[in-house]
Structure formats: C-alpha cells, structure tokens
C-alpha angles and dihedrals in degrees: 000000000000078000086059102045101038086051087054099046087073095058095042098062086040083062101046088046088053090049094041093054085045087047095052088041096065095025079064085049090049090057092042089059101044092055087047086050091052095042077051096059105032087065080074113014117054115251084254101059093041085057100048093052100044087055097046084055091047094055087047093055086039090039090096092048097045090047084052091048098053122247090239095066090051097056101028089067128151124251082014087185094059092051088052095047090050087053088052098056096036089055091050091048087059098035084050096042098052094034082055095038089057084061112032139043117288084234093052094056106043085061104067079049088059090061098067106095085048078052084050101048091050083045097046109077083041097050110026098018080233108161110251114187135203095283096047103053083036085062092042089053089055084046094053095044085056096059088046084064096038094053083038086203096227124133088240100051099024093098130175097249087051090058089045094048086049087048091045100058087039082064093046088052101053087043085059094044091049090055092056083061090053091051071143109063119087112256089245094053091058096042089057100052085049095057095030090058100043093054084047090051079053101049093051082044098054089041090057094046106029085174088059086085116088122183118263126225108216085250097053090038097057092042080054087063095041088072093065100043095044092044088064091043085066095051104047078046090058098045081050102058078037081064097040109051143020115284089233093057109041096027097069090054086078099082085071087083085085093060090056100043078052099052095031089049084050096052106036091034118024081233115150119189118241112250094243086061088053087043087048098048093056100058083048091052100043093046094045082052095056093036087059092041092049087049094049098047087052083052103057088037084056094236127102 
C-alpha cells in the first residue's frame, strides 16, 4: 500500500503541474481577450461609461459572496484610508489602460503593464523597508532601461496615451504594493473596495462630463458586463494554476500575454508594435524574470 501510493505521488503532481501550466495559459488568453474586447468598446462608449457598467456587472456576479460575508466586514475595515487610496489607484490603472489602449497598439500597451513587478521591486524597500541586493536593483535598471525604449522620449513619438499608459502601470504598481500592507484584510473585502471604488471613479467622471454617456444597444450592453466578468474569470484561473503547480513554473507564463496582445492586435485591429516597443519589452521581460527567479531562490535560502 505506502509502495503504491509513494510511486503515484510522482504522477499526480506531474499532472497538477501540466494543468496548472494549461490553466495559466488560458487564463493569459483570457486576459488577452478581454484587453482586445475593451479596446473594442472604447472606440464607441467613453472609458466612464465602460467602467460603470463593467462594475455594475462584477458586484452582480460578487453579490452572493459579499451577502455571505456580512456587509458589516466589508465596510468596518481596518486602516480604512489606505483601502480608499488602493481603490483610487486601482480605478486610475483601469480608467489609463483603456483611455491608452484606445490610442495605441494592444501590444504597446500591454507592455507598460509587463513592467510592474520590476515598479514593485524598486517600491518595495520605500515603501515596505523590504532588503534589495545588487541583482536585484542591476535587473530594475534594465528594466528601466526597457521602459526608456519603450516610451522613446522624442518629441515625435512621446504622445500623451504613452505617458498615460506609463502613469497608469505606476499606479498598478503602488495598489499592489499597498496589498501587500492589508495581508490582513479578507480577499472580498478588498475586492469589494476595487470594484466599489472603479465604478465610483466612473460615476465623478460621468457627472463631470454628462455627455460622456452614450446609449447602449442589449448586445453592446451585455459585452460591456463581460469585461468585468471576464476579467474575474482570468483571475480565479490564474490563483488556480497558482494551486496546482509550482509559482516558478506557471508565473513566468505570464509574459505570454504579450504573445497574445501581439497576434489578437494583429487580427481585430490590423495594429502591429515599433520595434523600439518590441525592443523595449524584452529588456522588461528578461529583467522581471530575474527579478522572480532571484526572489524564489532567497526564498527557498530563507533570506530576502
């Protein structure tokens, strides 16, 4: 009996790594068409609008698990500024990445978006006091230096929705710097905060440009919601693979997002990234990587 269990350990977590790769995989597609769906929409419905009515669509589909949490833990919540400040910034990160995405190449903006582990590793001993050694600040400069090529600082190419874009993962980067502050907060709680305070950001937005609201056919309505719930598809995919399988082995499949936002921008829009944004991403994806692997291996050393 232990012979037969100890020879099949082996092939179960074989299997859960295989499904968790499969699961991480889609869970990036999932991602990839969501962006192409909101690059989609924006072209007719004002970022606003397309917020307000994806969040309304993402507390419908939460709405059973905040009314079995209790209404009372959502809003008595500890450190109750932060929470608002993470909203905030939440909200600007989607409100930046779908006003630049109606600009610029899916590829193009995805990209600013890949650089934000190399954000949080430079936030993180400021904010956090958190030890960063040699390695690790040598890979955020590339990284850096990645983003420089990627923006191509020239007074031709410098736009506007690049420096949104820019603004936009600067803001996704401080949000996840400040989760990792409320570890002690439960994951609804701050869910709810994130999408409470988008459709919030929508709602100041649309009151200070009524005509900002367009009407919505039942088709487009209804595609409007998807985002959200898509949106969260992707993410309960993602913790999953995160269950399955082994971080070093499924996080780094992330980066194929970019694959995708390449190969979906090409088909839906007929977009095609510069080659100084390909040149760009690949300093940003080779020095995040570094910077996950580093981080691993000091894990498993026990040191940080």
């Amino acid at each position: 009996m232990t012979d037969a269990i100890t020879s099949s350990s082996p092939t179960s977590h074989s299997s859960g790594t295989r499904a968790g790769i499969l699961i991480m995989v889609f869970g990036m597609v999932l991602f990839s068409l969501n962006d192409a769906l909101g690059k989609w929409l924006v072209s007719s419905y004002s970022v606003p609008q397309l917020m307000l009515i994806r969040s309304i669509a993402a507390i419908a589909v939460l709405l059973p698990f905040f009314w079995r949490t209790g209404w009372r833990s959502l809003i008595r919540v500890e450190r109750p500024w932060l929470q608002v400040l993470r909203s905030f910034l939440f909200a600007f990160d989607a409100v930046a990445f779908y006003f630049a995405v109606g600009y610029m190449p899916l590829a193009d903006t995805m990209t600013y978006w890949l650089a934000t582990p190399i954000y949080v590793a430079a936030l993180s001993p400021l904010m956090l006091g958190e030890k960063i050694g040699w390695r690790r600040w040598t890979a955020i400069l590339v990284g850096f230096a990645g983003v420089v090529i990627a923006l191509e600082p020239s007074s031709e190419s410098l736009t506007l929705p690049a420096l949104i874009a820019f603004c936009g993962s600067i803001a996704f980067a401080l949000a996840m710097v400040l989760g990792r502050t409320l570890r002690g907060t439960p994951d609804t709680t701050l869910v709810f905060w994130q999408v409470a305070g988008a459709g919030l950001f929508s709602v100041v937005g649309l009151a200070l440009n009524p005509g900002g609201w367009a009407p919505v056919s039942p088709v487009d309505f209804g595609l409007l919601g998807l985002l959200g719930i898509v949106a969260m598809g992707a993410h309960i995919l993602v913790n999953r693979s995160l269950k399955l399988a082994d971080a070093s082995t499924v996080v780094p499949l992330q980066y194929t997002s970019l694959i995708w936002a390449v190969l979906f921008g090409w088909i839906f829009f007929g977009d095609l990234p510069r080659t100084a944004m390909l040149v760009g991403a690949g300093f940003i994806v080779a020095s995040g990587l570094f910077i996950f692997f580093r981080e691993q291996t000091l894990k498993r050393d026990g040191r940080r």
